[in-house]
N, C-alpha and C positions, 0 to 999 in steps of 0.2 A: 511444488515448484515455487521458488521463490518470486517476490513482485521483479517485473520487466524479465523474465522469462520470454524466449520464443515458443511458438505452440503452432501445430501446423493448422495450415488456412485451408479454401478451398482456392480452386486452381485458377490461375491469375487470368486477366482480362484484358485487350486481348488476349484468346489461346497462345497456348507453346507447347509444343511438344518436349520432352527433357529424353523420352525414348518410342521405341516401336519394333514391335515384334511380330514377324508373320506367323499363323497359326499354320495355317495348311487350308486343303479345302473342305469345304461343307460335304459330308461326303453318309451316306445312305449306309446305314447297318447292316443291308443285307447284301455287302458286298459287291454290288455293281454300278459302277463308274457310270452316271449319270452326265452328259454333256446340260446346264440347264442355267437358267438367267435368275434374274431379283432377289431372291435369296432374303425378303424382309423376314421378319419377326413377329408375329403378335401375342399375347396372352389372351387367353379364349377356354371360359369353364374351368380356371386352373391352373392348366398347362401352357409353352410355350408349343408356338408352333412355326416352319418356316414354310413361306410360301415362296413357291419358282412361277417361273413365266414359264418359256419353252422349255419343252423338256424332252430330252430324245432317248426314247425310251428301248431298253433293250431286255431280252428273254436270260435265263439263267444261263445259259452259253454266252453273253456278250453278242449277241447279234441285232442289229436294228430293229425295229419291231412298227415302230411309227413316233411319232409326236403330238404332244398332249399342250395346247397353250396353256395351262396353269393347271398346277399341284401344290400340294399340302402336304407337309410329314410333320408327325410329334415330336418334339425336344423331349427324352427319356431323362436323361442326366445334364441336368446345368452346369456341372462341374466341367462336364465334356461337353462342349458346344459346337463344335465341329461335326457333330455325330444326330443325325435324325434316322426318322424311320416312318415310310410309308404306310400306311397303315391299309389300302385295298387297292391291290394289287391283280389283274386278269392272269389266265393261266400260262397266256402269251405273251406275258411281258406287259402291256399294258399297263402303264401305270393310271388308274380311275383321274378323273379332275374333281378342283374342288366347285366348279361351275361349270353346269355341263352345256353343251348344246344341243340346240333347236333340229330338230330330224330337218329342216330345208336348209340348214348351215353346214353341213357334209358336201360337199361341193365333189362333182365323179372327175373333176380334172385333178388328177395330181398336183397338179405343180398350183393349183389355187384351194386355200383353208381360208377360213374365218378363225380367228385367233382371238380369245378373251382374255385380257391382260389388267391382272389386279396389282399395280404398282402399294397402293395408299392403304394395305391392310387393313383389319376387322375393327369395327368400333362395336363392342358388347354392349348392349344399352341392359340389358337381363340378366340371372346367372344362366349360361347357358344360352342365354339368342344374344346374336348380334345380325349386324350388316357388314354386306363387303358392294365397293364400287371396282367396275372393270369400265376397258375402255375395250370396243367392237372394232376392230381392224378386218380388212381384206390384205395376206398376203398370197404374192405368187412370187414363183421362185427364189424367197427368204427376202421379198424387196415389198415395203409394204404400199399399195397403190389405194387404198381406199380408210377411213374412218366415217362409222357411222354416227359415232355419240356413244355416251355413258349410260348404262344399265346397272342396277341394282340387283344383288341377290341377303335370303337370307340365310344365316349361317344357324347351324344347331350340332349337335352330337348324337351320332344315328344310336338309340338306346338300342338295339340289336345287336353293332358290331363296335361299336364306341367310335368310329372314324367318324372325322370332320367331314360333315355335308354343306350343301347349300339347296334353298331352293329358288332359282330364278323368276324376277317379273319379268313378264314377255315384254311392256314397253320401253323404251328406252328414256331414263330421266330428260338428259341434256342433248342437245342435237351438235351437230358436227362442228359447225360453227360458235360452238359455246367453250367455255371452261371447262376441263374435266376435273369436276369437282371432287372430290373422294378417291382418286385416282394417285393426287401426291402424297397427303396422308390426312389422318381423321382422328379424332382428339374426342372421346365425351368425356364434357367438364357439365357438373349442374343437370339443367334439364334440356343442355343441347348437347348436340354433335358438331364440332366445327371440322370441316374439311375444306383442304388448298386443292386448285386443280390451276394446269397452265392450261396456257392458250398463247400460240404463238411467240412462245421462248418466255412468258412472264406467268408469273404466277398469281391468282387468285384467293380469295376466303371466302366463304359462304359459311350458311348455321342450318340447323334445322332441329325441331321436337325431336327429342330421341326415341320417340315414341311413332314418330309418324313419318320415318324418311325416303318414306317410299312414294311422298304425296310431295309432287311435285311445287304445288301452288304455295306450300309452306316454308320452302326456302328461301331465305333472306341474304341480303349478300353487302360486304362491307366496304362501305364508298370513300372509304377514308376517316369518317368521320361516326359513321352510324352503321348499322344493318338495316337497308331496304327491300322492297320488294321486289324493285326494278332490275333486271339481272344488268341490263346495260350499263348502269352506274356503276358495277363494281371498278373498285380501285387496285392498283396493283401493288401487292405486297414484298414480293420478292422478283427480282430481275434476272432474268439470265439462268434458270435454274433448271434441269431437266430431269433430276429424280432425286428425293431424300425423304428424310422423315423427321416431323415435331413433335417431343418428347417434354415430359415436364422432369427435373432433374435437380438435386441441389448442387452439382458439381462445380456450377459459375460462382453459388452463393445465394442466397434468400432474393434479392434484389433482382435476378435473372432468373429465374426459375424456367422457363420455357428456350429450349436450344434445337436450334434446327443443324443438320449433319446428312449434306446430300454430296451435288456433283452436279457442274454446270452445263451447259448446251453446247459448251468449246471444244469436247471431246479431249481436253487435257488429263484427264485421270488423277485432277485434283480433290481432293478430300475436304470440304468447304464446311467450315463449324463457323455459329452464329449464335447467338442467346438475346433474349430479348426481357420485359418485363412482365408484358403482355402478350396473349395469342397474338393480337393484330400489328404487333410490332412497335416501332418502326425495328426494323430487322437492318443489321450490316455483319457481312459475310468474312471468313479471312480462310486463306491456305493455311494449310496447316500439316500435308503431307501427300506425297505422289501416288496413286498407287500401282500394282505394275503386275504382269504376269509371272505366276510362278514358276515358268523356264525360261523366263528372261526372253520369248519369242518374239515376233517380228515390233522392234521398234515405234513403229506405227501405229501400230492398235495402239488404241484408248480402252481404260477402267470405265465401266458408265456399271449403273443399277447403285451407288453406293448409299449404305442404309450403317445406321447405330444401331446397335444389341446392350442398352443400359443394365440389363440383368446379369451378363456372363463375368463384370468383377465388379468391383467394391469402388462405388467413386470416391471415398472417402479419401480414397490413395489417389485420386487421378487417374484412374485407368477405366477407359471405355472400349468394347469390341467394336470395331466396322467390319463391314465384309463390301466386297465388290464384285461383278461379274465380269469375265472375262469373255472374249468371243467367241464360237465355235469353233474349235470342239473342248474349249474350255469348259467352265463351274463357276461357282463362288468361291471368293477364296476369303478367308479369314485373317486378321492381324488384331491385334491389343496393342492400343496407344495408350500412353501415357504421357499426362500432361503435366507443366510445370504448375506445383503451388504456389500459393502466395506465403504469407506469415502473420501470425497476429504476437503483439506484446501485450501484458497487460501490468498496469500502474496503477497506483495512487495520481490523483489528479487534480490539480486545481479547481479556480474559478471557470464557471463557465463559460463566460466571453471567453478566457485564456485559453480552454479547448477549441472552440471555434475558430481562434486564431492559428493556433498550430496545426489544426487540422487541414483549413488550409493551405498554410504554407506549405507541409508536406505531401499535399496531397494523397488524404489516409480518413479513413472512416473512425472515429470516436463516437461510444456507445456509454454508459454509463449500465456499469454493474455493481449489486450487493444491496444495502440496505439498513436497516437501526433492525435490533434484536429488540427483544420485550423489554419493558421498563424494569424489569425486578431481575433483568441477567445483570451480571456484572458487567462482563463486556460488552459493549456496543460491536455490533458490524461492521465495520470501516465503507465507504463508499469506494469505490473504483470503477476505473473506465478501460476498455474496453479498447486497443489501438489493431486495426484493420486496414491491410493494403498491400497491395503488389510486388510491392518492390521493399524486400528487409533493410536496406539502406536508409529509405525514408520512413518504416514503421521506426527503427532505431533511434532514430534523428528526434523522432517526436516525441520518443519516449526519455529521452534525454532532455528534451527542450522541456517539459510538462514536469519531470524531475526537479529541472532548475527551477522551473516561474512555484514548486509547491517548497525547495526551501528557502525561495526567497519570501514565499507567503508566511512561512516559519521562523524568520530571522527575529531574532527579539524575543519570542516564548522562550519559555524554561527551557533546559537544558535536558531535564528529566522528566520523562512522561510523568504525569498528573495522579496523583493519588485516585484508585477506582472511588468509584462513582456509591455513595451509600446505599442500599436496599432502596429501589422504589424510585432513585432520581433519576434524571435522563441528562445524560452527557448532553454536552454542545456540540455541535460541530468540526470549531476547533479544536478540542477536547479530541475528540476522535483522532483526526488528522496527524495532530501533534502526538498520539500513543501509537498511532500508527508507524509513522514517518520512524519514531525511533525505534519500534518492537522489528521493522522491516520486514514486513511478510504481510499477506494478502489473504483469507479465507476465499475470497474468490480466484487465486490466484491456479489454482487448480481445475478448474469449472472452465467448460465449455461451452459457448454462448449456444444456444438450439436454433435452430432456421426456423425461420415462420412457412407457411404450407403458402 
């Protein structure tokens, strides 16, 4: 490509959507219509996996059979991401949980269960072990009257029948009154675990040894400024938010690497994308699409449970899966967003105060790419930079502007690029510019800058 080329960017900032496409619902391979909630994602030993909250489970005839508060099924095929499979299954329908309960949590009243609800997915600290957080609820009659607090289990892969297990601590980490920490979602970076939990509509951060998260005294928790020990210092990260999930991604671009993708406390069935620099933020939120039932059913109901699947396409295009819950006797349902990119140019460039100035008048990121070849090549490497930003109108602008200030820096030299340079000597700088400026093309011109981790 020649220099001032467009090249595609990553997807602009704020989000936009440009389209959006429903998939259908997450739906079991072994052909029965599962009614069931959350529907997250995690990678665990490998594979993906999605985890439901309720799940109402039924026999090979379609017939009810009971409800399970949380299940597991493997992702077979990424290509097909709509499509899971249970993996231990009772002869009655039954579908097994991936956290089971306590023999005095069987409650003989019908109408009242204990319900284990893992929102914040698997943090693997091993190959093969991780941790999962639930939160302890009392429903009766699908109305929830009770929260105990947050309990911890561990995850592994039963080496007998390869399904995803857990094995439960009997105490419960956090008390009723606390953050449910590991409940929104959990992140191991380094040698922690960081996990968001709300508490009364706001959300939360905490850290802990990923080694040891089952020790409650080890948790630390981030007061805006630090990680303490003090749980009551915690500061509040995100406002208003009632379920999603924080992923590290380059789909903002280098400089955002970390994007949150939930659904608020409003019950509006909005799709709320955010990216930030850092875990701890500061985070700001934007709509970015509705989501709705797939028969278009009663008005009213709200989307809630909504969670990102960054594996099922290629962000490189801008396109991320969400999925959402619908209410009973709904599922998850699946869509592919795509979001709007940005554009990068790239040029020959000036002085460097003249970059800084264009950049920003245009409001556009300038990078400086290429370099000087060995003394004993003939041609040197031309320098170039690097125009990044949102909006093609002002990347164009600046590469126009940056164009002009390099030949007015050129007015006056030869007319004719400069005899190469003898075995052994090393061009000037000028020298470059000026063979550049007239040869018009770029060796970096084709290269695409790589994201930092």
């Amino acid at each position: 490509m020649s220099a001032g080329g467009i090249l595609p960017a990553k997807a602009i900032y704020p989000p936009e959507l440009i389209a959006s496409e429903v998939l259908g619902s997450v739906v079991d391979e072994n052909g029965i219509g599962y009614s069931r909630d959350i529907g997250r994602s995690s990678l665990f030993a490998g594979h993906r996996y999605y985890i439901f909250g309720d799940t109402f489970c039924k026999d090979v005839n379609g017939s009810f059979v009971g409800v399970q508060s949380n299940t597991v099924a493997v992702i077979h095929d990424l290509l097909d991401p709509c499509k899971s499979s249970y993996q231990s299954i009772e002869e009655n329908g039954m579908v097994d949980p991936l956290i089971d309960q306590a023999p005095d949590e069987h409650d003989e009243n019908p109408d009242i269960r204990t319900a284990l609800w893992a929102f914040g997915g698997i943090a693997e600290t091993s190959p093969g072990i991780g941790w999962i957080w639930y939160e302890k609820k009392t429903i009766e009659n699908g109305h929830i009257i009770g929260h105990a607090g947050v309990g911890i289990a561990k995850v592994f892969v039963d080496e007998y029948t390869g399904a995803l297990k857990s094995h439960r601590l009997p105490d419960l980490l956090f008390e009723e009154d606390e953050p449910c920490f590991g409940t929104t979602s959990c992140i191991v970076k380094d040698d922690f675990i960081y996990l968001w939990g709300f508490h009364k509509s706001d959300t939360f951060l905490a850290r802990v040894l990923k080694d040891q998260p089952e020790c409650r005294e080890l948790y630390q928790f981030w007061n805006g400024v630090e990680y303490v020990a003090d749980i009551k210092e915690a500061a509040v990260v995100l406002k208003e938010i009632q379920q999603g999930s924080i992923f590290r991604t380059k789909l903002f671009g280098a400089d955002r690497p970390w994007v949150f993708v939930g659904c608020t406390k409003w019950a509006d069935s909005q799709v709320m994308v955010g990216a930030a620099t850092t875990l701890e933020g500061p985070w700001e939120l934007f709509p970015v699409y509705t989501a709705r039932p797939l028969d278009d059913g009663d008005e009213y109901s709200y989307m809630y449970c909504i969670y990102p699947h960054d594996w099922a396409f290629d962000e490189e295009y801008g396109m991320l899966m969400v999925t959402w819950s619908e209410h009973w006797p709904g599922g998850v349902v699946a869509a592919k967003l795509t979001f709007k990119m940005g554009t990068i140019c790239q040029d020959m460039m000036p002085e460097k105060d003249d970059t800084h100035a264009v950049a920003s008048h245009c409001d556009v990121k300038v990078t400086l790419e290429g370099g000087w070849t060995r003394p004993r090549m003939n041609e040197p490497e031309p320098f170039a930079l690097r125009v990044e930003g949102p909006d093609v109108d002002n990347v164009e602008e600046a590469a126009m502007l940056l164009r002009r200030l390099l030949v007015k820096k050129l007015a006056g030299e030869a007319a004719v690029s400069p005899p190469l340079p003898p075995p052994r000597r090393r061009s000037s700088l000028r020298e470059a510019f000026s063979r550049f400026f007239h040869k018009g093309g770029s060796s970096s011109a084709n290269e695409r800058s790589s994201d930092a981790e």
